[in-house]
Backbone as CSV, one residue per row, in Angstrom:
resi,resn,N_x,N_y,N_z,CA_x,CA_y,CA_z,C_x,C_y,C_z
1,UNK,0.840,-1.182,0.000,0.000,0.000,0.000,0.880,1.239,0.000
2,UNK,0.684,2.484,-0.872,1.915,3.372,-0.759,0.763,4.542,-0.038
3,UNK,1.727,4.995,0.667,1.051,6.110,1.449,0.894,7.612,0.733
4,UNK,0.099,8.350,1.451,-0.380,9.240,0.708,0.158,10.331,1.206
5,UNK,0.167,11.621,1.036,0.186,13.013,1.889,-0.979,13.828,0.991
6,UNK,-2.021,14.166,2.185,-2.671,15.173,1.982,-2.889,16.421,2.948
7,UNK,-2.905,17.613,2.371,-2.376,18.911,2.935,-3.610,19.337,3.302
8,UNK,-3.688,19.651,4.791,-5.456,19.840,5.638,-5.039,21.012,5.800
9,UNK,-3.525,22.116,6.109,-4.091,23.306,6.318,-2.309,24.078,6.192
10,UNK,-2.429,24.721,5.582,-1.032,25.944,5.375,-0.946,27.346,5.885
11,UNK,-0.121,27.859,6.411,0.098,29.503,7.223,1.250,30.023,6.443
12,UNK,1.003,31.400,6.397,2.013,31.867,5.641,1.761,33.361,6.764
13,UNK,2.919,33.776,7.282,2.834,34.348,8.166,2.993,35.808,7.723
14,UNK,2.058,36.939,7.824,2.229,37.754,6.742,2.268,39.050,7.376
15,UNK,2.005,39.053,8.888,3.309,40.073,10.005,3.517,39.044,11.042
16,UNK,4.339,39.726,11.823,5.327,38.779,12.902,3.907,38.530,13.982
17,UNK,4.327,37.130,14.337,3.446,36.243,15.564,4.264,35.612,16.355
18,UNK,3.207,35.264,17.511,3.895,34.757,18.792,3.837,33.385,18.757
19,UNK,2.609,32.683,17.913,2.540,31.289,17.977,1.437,31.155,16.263
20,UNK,1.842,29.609,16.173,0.411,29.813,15.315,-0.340,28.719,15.591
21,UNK,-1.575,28.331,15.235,-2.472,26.640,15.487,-2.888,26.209,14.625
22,UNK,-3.184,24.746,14.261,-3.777,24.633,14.059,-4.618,23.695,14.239
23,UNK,-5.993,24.013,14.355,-7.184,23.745,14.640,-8.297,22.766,14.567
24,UNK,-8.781,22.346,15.081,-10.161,21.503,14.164,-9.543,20.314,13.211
25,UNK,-8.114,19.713,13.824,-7.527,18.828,13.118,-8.435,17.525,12.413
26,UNK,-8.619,16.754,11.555,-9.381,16.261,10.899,-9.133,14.836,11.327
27,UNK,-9.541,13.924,12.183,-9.017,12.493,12.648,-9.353,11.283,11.710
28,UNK,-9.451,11.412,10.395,-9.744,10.707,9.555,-8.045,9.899,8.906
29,UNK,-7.336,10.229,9.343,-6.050,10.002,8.712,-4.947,9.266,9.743
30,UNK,-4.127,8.508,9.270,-3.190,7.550,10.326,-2.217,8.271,11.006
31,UNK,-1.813,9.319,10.274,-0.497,10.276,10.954,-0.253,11.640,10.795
32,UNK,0.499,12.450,11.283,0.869,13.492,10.699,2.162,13.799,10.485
33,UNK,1.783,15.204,9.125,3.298,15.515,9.015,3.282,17.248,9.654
34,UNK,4.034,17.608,9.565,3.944,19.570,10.005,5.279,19.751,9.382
35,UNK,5.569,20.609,8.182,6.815,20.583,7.226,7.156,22.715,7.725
36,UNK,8.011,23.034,8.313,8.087,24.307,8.025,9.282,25.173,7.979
37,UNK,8.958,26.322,7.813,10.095,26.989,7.455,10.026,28.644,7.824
38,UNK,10.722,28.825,8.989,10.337,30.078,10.087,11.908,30.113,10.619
39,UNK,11.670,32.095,10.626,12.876,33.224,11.248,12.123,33.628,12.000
40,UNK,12.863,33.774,13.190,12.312,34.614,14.270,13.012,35.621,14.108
41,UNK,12.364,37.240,14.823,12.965,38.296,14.784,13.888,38.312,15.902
42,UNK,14.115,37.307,16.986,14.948,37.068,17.674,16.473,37.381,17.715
43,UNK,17.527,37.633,18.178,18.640,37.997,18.072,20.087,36.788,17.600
44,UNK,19.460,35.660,18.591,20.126,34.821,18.179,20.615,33.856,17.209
45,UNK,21.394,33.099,16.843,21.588,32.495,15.374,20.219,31.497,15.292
46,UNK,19.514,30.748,16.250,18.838,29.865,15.891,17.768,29.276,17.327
47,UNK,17.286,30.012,17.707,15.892,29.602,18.826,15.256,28.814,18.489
48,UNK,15.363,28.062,19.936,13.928,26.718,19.664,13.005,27.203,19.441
49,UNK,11.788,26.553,18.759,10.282,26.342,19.207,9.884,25.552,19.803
50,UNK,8.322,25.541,20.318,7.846,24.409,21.034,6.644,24.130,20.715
51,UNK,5.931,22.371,20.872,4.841,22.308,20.449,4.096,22.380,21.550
52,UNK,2.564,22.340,21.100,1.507,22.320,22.109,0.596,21.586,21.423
53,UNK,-0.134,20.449,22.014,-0.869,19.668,21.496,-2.444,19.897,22.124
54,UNK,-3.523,20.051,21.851,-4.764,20.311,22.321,-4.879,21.622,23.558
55,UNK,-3.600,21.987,23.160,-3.473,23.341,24.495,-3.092,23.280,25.269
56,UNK,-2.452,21.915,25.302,-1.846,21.592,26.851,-0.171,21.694,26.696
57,UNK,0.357,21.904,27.727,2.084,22.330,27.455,2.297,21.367,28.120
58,UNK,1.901,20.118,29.521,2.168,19.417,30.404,2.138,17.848,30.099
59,UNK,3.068,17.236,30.445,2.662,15.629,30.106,4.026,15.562,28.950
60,UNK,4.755,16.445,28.654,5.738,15.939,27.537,6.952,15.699,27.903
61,UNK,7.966,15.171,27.576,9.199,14.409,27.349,9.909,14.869,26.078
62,UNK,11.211,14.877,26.370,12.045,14.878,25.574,13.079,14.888,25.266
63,UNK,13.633,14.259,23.988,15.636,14.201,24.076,15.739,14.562,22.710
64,UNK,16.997,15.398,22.256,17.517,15.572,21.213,18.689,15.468,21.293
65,UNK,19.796,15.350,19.713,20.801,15.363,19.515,21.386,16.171,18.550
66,UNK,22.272,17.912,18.648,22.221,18.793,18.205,23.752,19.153,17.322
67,UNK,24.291,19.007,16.255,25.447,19.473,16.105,25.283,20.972,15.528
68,UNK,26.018,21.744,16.338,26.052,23.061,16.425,27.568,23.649,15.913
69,UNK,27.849,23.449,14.235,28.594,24.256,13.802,30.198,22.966,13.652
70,UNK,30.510,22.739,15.212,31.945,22.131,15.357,31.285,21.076,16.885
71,UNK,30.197,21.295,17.306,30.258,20.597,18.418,29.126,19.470,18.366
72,UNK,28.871,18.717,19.152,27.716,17.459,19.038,26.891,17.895,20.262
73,UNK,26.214,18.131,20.654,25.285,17.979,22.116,24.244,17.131,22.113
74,UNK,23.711,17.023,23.106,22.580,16.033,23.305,21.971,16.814,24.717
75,UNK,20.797,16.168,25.104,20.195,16.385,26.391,18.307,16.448,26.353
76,UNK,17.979,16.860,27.402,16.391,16.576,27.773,15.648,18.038,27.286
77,UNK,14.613,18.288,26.816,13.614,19.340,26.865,12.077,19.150,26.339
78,UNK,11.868,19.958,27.201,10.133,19.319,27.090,9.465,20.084,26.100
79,UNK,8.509,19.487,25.151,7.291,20.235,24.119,8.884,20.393,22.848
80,UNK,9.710,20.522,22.701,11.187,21.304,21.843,10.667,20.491,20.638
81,UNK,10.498,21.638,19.370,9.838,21.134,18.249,11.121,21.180,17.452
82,UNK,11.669,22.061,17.068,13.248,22.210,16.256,13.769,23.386,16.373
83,UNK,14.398,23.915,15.046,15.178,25.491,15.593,14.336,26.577,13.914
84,UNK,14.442,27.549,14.933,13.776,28.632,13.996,15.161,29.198,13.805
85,UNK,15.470,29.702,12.585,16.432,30.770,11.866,16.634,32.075,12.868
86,UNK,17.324,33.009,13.521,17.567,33.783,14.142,18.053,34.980,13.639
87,UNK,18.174,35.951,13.975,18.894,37.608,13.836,20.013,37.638,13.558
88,UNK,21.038,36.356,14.468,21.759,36.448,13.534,22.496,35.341,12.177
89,UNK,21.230,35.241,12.077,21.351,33.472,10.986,21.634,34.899,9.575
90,UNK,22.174,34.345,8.480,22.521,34.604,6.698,20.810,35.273,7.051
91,UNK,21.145,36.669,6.307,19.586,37.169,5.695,19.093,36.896,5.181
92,UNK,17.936,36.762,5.277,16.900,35.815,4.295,17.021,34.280,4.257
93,UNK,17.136,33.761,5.112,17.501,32.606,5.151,16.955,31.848,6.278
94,UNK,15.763,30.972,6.258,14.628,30.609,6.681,15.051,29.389,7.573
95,UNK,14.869,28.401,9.224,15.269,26.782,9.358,14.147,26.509,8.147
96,UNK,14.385,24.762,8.337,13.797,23.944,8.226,13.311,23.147,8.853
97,UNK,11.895,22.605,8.906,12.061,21.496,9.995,10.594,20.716,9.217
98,UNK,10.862,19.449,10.071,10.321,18.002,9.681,9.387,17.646,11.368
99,UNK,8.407,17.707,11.532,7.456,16.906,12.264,6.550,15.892,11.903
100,UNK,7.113,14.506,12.883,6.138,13.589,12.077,5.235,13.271,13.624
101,UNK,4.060,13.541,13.654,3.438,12.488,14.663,2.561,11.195,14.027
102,UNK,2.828,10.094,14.856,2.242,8.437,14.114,0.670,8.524,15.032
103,UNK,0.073,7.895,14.577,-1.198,7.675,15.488,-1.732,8.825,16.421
104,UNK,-1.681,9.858,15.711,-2.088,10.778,16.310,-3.734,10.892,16.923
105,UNK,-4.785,9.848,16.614,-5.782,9.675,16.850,-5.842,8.468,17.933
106,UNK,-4.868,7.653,18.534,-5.239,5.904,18.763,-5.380,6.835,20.246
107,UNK,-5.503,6.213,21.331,-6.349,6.365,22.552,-4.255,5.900,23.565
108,UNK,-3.316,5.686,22.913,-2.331,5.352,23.353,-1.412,6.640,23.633
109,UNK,-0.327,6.912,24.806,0.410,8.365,24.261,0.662,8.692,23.147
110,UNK,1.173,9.826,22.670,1.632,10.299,21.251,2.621,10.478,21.247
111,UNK,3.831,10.036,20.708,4.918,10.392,20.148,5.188,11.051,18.743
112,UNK,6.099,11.837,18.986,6.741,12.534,17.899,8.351,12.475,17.299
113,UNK,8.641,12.824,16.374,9.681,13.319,16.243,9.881,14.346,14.945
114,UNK,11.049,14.607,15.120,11.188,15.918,14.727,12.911,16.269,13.925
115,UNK,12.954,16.780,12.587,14.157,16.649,12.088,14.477,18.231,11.816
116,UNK,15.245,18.797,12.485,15.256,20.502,12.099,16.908,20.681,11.767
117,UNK,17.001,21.270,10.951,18.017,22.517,10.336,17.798,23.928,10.407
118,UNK,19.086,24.512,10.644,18.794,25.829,10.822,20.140,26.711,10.368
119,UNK,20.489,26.853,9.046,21.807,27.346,8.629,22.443,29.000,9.115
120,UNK,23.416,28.759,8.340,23.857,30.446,8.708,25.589,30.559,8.006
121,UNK,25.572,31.488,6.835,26.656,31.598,6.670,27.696,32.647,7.241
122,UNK,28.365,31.555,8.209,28.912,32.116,9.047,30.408,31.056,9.657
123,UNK,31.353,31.475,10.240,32.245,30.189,10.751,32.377,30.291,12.435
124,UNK,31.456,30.938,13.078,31.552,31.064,14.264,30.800,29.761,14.984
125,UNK,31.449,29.354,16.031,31.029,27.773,16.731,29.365,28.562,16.577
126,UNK,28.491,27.383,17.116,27.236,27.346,17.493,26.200,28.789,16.093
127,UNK,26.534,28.621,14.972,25.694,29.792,14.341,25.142,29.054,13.617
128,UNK,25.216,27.471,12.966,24.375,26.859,12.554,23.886,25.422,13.520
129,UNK,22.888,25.163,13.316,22.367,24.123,13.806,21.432,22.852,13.229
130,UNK,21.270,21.657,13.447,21.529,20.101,12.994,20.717,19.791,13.748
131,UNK,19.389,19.287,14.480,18.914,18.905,15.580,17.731,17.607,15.262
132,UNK,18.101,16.376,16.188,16.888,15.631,15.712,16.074,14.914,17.154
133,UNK,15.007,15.370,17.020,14.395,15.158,18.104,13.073,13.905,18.561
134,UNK,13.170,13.578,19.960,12.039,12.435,19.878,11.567,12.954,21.555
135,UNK,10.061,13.248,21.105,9.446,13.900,22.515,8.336,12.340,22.240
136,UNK,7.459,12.794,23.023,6.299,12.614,23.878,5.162,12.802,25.187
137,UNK,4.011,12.623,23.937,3.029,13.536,24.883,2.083,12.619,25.978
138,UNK,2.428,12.516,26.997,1.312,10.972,27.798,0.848,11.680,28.272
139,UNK,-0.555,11.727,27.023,-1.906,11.699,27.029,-2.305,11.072,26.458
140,UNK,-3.895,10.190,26.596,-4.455,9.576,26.080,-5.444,10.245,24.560
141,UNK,-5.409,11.493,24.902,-6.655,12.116,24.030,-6.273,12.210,22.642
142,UNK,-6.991,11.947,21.176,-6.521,12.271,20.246,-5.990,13.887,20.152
143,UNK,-5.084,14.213,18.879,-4.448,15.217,18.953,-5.564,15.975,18.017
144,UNK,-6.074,16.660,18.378,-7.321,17.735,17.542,-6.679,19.381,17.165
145,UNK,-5.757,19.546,17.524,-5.233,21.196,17.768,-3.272,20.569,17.780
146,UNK,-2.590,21.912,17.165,-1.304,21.900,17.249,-0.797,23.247,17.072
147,UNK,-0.123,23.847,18.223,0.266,24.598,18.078,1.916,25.036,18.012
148,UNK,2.421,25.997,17.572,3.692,25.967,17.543,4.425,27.435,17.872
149,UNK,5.007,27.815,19.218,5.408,29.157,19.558,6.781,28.872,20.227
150,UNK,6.988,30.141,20.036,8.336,30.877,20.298,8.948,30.826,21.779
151,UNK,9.430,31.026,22.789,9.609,31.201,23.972,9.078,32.727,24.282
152,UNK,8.759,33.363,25.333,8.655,34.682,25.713,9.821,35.824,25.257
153,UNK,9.513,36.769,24.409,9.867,37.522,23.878,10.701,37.256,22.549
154,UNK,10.387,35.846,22.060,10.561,35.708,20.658,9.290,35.953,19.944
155,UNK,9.819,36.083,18.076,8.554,36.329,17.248,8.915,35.478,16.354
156,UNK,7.698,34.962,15.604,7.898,34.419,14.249,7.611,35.049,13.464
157,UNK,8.896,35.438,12.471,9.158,36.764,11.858,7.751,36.564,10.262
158,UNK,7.882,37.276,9.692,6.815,37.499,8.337,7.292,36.857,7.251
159,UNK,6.724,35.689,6.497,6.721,34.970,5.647,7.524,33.558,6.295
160,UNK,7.465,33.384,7.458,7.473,32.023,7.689,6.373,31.097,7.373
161,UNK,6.476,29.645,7.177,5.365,28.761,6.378,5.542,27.781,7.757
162,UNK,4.257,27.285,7.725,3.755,26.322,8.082,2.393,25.548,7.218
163,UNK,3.154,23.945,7.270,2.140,23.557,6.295,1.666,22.032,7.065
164,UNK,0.520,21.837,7.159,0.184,20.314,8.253,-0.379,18.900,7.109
165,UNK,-0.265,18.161,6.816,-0.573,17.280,6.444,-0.910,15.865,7.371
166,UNK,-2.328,15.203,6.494,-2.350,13.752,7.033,-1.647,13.069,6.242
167,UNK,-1.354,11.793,6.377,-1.264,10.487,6.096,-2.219,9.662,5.810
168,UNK,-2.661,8.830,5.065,-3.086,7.968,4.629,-2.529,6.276,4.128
């Protein structure tokens, strides 16, 4: 059986925001994807984001493994979706990132993971970033809502994309 991708809802961010959602998720489908591509007006080369699943920030887990330029890191953070492009990331020059959640409807926790890039032409340690992540949410409830924001006093700068797809 080859699987499908169909696209339930796209953002194109067209002045700076603090978070975006989306909504009224459609539970007809086996998985999800969330594909995007967001600068924060932030200062730094490359700020996390974080997810939020039905509105809730509590109940999540998480580990990633980050090469930052010349170095490898690893360690724990909770809701950490990937890295947004920063102030001082190459101008004009957007992360990337990859969210897949599996069974986002079954009555079991939800796991995720998550594949982000975040460049910068630059040769200073830590100005680009590599990050691949595996959270989880223990809750039982299907995932109906997803949201995705900044930390306090970051923005997601204007013409960042977010695009959500099911699986089939």
């Amino acid at each position: 059986m080859a699987l499908q991708l169909f696209k339930i809802s796209d953002v194109l961010v067209e002045s700076p925001v603090t978070s975006i959602t989306f909504s009224s998720i459609p539970q007809g489908y086996t998985d999800l994807i969330i594909k995007t591509s967001i600068r924060s007006t932030y200062a730094s080369a490359s700020p996390g984001f974080y997810l939020s699943f039905n509105g809730s920030t509590s109940t999540f887990t998480g580990k990633y493994i980050q090469g930052n330029s010349s170095t490898v890191i690893s360690g724990s953070e909770n809701r950490y979706g990937g890295q947004a492009a920063g102030g001082e990331a190459t101008v004009n020059t957007f992360s990337n990132d990859e969210i897949y959640i599996p069974n986002y409807t079954s009555s079991n926790y939800k796991s995720y993971s998550s594949d982000s890039v975040s460049e910068n032409n630059a040769s200073a340690a830590g100005s680009a970033f590599i990050t691949l992540i595996a959270g989880l949410w223990s809750t039982t409830s299907a995932i109906t809502s997803i949201t995705i924001d900044l930390p306090t006093n970051r923005i997601i700068n204007t013409n960042s994309t977010f695009t959500l797809y099911g699986i089939l």
